[in-house]
N, C-alpha and C positions, 0 to 999 in steps of 0.2 A: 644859771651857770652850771649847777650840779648837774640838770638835764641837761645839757650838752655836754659834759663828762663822761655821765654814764651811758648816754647813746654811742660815741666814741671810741669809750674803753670794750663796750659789748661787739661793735664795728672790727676791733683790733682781737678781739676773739674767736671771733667766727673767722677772720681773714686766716687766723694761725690754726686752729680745729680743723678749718677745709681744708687745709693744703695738707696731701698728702707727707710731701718731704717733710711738711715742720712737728707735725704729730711724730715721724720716725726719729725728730732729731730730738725732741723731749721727753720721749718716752725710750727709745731704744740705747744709746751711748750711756745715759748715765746708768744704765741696768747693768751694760755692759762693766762699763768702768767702776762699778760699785762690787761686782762678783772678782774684777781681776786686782785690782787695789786689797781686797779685803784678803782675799786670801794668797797671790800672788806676792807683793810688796810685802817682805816681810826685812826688818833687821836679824832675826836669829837666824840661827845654823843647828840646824837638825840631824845633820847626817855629815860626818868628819871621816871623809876616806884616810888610814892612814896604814903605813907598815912600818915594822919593825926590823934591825939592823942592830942586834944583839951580839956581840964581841965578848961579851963577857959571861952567861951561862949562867950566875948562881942565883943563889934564892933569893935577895934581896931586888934585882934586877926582877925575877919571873913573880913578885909581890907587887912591885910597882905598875910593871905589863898589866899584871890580872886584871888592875882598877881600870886602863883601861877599854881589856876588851869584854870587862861587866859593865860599862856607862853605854846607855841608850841612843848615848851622843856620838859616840865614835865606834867606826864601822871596822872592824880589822879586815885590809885585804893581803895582807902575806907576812912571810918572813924573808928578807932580803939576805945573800950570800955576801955580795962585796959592793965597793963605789960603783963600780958600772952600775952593776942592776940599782944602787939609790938614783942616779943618775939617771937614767932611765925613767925610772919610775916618776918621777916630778917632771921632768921633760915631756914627757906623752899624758900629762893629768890623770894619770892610772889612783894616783891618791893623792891629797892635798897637804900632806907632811909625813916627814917619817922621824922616826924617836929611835935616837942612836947612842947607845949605853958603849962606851970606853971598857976596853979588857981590865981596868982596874976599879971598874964601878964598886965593884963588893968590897975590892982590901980596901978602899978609901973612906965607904961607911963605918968599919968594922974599928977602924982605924980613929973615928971621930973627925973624920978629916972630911972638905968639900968633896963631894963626887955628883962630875957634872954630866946630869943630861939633856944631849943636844937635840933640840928638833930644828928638823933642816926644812922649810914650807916653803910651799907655794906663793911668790909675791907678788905674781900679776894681777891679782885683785887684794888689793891692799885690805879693805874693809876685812873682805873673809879671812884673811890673812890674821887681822888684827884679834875676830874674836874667837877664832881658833887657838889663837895663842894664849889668851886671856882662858880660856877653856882647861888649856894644859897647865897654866899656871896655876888654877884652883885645883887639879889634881895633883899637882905636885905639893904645895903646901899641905895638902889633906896628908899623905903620905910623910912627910916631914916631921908629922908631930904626931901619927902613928908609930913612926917607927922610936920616934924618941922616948914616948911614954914605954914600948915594949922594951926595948934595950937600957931605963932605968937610966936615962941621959937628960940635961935641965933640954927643957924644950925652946922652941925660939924664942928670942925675948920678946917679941912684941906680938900682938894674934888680931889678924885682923877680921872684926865682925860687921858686918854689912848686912843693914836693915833699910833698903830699898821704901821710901813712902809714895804715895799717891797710885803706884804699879808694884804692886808687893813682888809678883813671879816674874818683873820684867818682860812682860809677852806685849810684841812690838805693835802688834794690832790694836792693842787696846790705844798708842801713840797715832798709828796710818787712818786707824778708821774715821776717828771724831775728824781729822783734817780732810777728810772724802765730801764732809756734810761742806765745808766749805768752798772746794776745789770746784765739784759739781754746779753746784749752785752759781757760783762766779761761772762758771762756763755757760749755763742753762741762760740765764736773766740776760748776760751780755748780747748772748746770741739772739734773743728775744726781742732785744729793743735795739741792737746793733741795727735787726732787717727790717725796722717797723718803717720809718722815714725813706729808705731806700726801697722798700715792696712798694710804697703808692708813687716813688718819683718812675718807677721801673712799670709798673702798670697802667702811667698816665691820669693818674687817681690824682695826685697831689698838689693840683693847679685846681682841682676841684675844691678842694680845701680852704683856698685862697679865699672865694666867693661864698662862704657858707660864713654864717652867724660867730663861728668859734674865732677867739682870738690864740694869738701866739701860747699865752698862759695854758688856757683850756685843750689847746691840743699839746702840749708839753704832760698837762698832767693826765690827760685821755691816752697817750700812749705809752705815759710811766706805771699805771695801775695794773694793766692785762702782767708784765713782767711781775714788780713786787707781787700779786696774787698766785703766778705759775708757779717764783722761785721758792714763794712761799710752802705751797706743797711739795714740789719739787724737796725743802727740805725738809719737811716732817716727812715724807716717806723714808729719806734716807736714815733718818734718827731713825726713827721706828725700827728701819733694817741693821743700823747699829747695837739696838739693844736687846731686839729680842733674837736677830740671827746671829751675829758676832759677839753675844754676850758681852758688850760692854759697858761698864758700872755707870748709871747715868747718877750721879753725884749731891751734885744743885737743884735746884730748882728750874721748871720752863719758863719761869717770867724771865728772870736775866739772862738764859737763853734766846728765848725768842727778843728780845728787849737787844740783843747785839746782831740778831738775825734781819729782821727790820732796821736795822742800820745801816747793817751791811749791803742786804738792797737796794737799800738810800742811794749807795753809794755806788755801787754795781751798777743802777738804772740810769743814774745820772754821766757815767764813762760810756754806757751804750747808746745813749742817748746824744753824745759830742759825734761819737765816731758813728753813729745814722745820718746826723745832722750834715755832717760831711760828703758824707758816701751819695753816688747818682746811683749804683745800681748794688742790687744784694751781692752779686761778688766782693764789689768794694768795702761791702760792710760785713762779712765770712771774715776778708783779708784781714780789717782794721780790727776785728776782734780778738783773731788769731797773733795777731802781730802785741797786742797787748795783753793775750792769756799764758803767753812762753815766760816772757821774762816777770809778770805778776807770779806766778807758781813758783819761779825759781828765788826771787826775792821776797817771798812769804814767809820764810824755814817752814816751811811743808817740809823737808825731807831733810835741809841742810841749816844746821843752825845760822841764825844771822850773826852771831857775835865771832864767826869762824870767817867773817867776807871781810874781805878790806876795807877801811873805814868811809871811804866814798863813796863805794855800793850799800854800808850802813844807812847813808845818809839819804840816798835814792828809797831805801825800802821806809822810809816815815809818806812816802806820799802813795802806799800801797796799802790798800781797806782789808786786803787778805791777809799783810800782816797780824794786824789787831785780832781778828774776826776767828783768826786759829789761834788766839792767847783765849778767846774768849768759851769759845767752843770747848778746846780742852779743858779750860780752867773747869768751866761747870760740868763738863763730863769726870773730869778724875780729881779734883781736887775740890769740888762742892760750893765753888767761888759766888757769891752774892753778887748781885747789882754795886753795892760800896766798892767792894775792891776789886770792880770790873771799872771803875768810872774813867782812869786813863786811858782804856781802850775804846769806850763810849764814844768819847765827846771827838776827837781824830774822825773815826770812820762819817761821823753826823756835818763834820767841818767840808768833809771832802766830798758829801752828796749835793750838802747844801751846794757850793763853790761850782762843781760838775753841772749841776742843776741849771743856775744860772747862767752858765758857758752855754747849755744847751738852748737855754731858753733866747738866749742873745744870739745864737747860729741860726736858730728859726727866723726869729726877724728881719735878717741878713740876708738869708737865702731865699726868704718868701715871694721878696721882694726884688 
């Protein structure tokens, strides 16, 4: 039996090595997708076009400005005259907020009184919107109890300190990358074993199949191996490029790592393996993989938390391996998670290979014949 495995699995190697397309699809996309994730896909904001629309002239105003056009974060492009030109200016994306001081800004500091300053942003992209503002808010507070320590005034009553764990600087890459090891990999192994059933019914191979010594079992696990081995690598290359190009802290240990990576497989080979089992020709099995890699990414919290979905689509993402697979990945990249308190994510993804597996191996049967 082993020997008819492994003649099978070396069979489904050389079929994917020859072909020129499959070597570009396992080797070129994820390079790509690994350089434009890494550093393209980012949550911060680096660079905050904004101008100013000063009414009011005096020093407590031209103190506040200073902060920010000495912060790295924000770019000053002018000093606006009146509403038209703010209006203007947010209209045509010339800058993505403008900070607008009231002619009584100074008497109402000086006064101990609220004196408010407005920024007026750009809302068409909510997100950037949101950590712009969040931006301007910790400048303004920083200034709030500057000025009140200088002016010999009680400072605010409350101060808020924020000590960030597992991402001390907040830098969003160290969140996008570890999730690439996973994204990739579920795209690479599907695709692998999505075309493996559909390249021999499409070559006329696979009646061949029929007639040879191997049972259902033995070509079920002959064309699950060449995958789990490719996504295999496929993921330590990308760890590898996680750590030592993108400097990201790898935390834990590789056994609980690899230990959720081989599950995830499990589970990955056994979904590509239903939609081959399916499929007459490799278009149909591209389709069925792609048709299953859209809404798994989006139902993963790759990008969007799941506890943010409606509780319906909550309950759609428990029969999703990508889920787990990116609690598990980050866990032991930022937060140093063991095998123990990975075990709820374990035994899910191991449910749904086995289960897959099965499907598949029951659609061979079916189809064989």
């Amino acid at each position: 039996m082993l020997q008819h495995i492994l003649a099978l699995m070396i069979k489904e190697l050389r079929a994917i090595l020859r072909d020129k397309r499959s070597r570009i699809v396992l080797i070129g996309p994820p390079v790509a997708q690994l350089i434009v994730f890494g550093y393209a896909a980012s949550f911060d904001l680096n660079n905050v076009p904004y101008a100013v629309y000063d009414a009011n002239g005096g020093a407590a105003g031209r103190a506040l400005l200073a902060r920010f056009e000495g912060s790295p974060t924000f770019s000053f492009q002018g000093r606006l005259r009146n509403e038209r030109e703010l209006a203007r200016a947010i209209d045509h994306k010339d800058v993505l907020l403008v900070l607008r001081l009231g002619a009584d800004f100074e008497r109402r500091l000086q006064r101990g009184e609220p004196a408010d300053l407005q920024v007026i942003i750009d809302g068409r992209n909510s997100n950037t919107a949101l950590i712009a503002l969040n931006y301007v808010r910790s400048m303004l507070i920083d200034f709030n109890r500057d000025w009140a320590i200088r002016h010999g005034r009680a400072p605010p009553p409350a101060h808020l300190e924020v000590r960030p764990w597992f991402n001390e600087n907040l830098v969003s890459r160290w969140f996008i990358v570890p999730g690439i090891v996973a994204l990739l990999t579920l795209v690479v192994t599907l695709i692998v074993t999505a075309l493996s059933v559909a390249r021999e019914r499409e070559a006329g191979t696979f009646d061949q199949l029929l007639v040879t010594p191997l049972r259902p079992v033995e070509i079920l696990v002959g064309k699950a191996l060449p995958g789990f081995l490719i996504g295999t690598i496929e993921a330590t290359f990308i760890i590898f490029m996680a750590v030592w190009w993108f400097e990201v802290p790898l935390r834990g240990g590789l056994l609980p790592l690899y230990l959720g990576l081989w599950l995830f497989l499990l589970s990955g080979i056994g979904l590509g393996l239903m939609i081959s089992a399916l499929s007459v020709t490799q278009q149909q099995g591209l389709l069925g993989a792609f048709l299953f890699l859209v809404p798994a990414v989006i139902l993963s919290g790759f990008a969007t938390p799941i506890e943010n979905m409606p509780h319906l689509v909550q309950y759609l993402t428990y029969l999703n391996p990508m889920r787990y697979f990116l609690v598990v990945v980050r866990g032991v990249f930022l937060e140093g998670a063991d095998a123990a308190l990975l075990w709820p994510q374990y035994w899910p993804m191991a449910v749904i290979g086995l289960v897959t597996l099965a499907l598949a191996g029951w659609l061979f049967r079916h189809r064989m014949y």
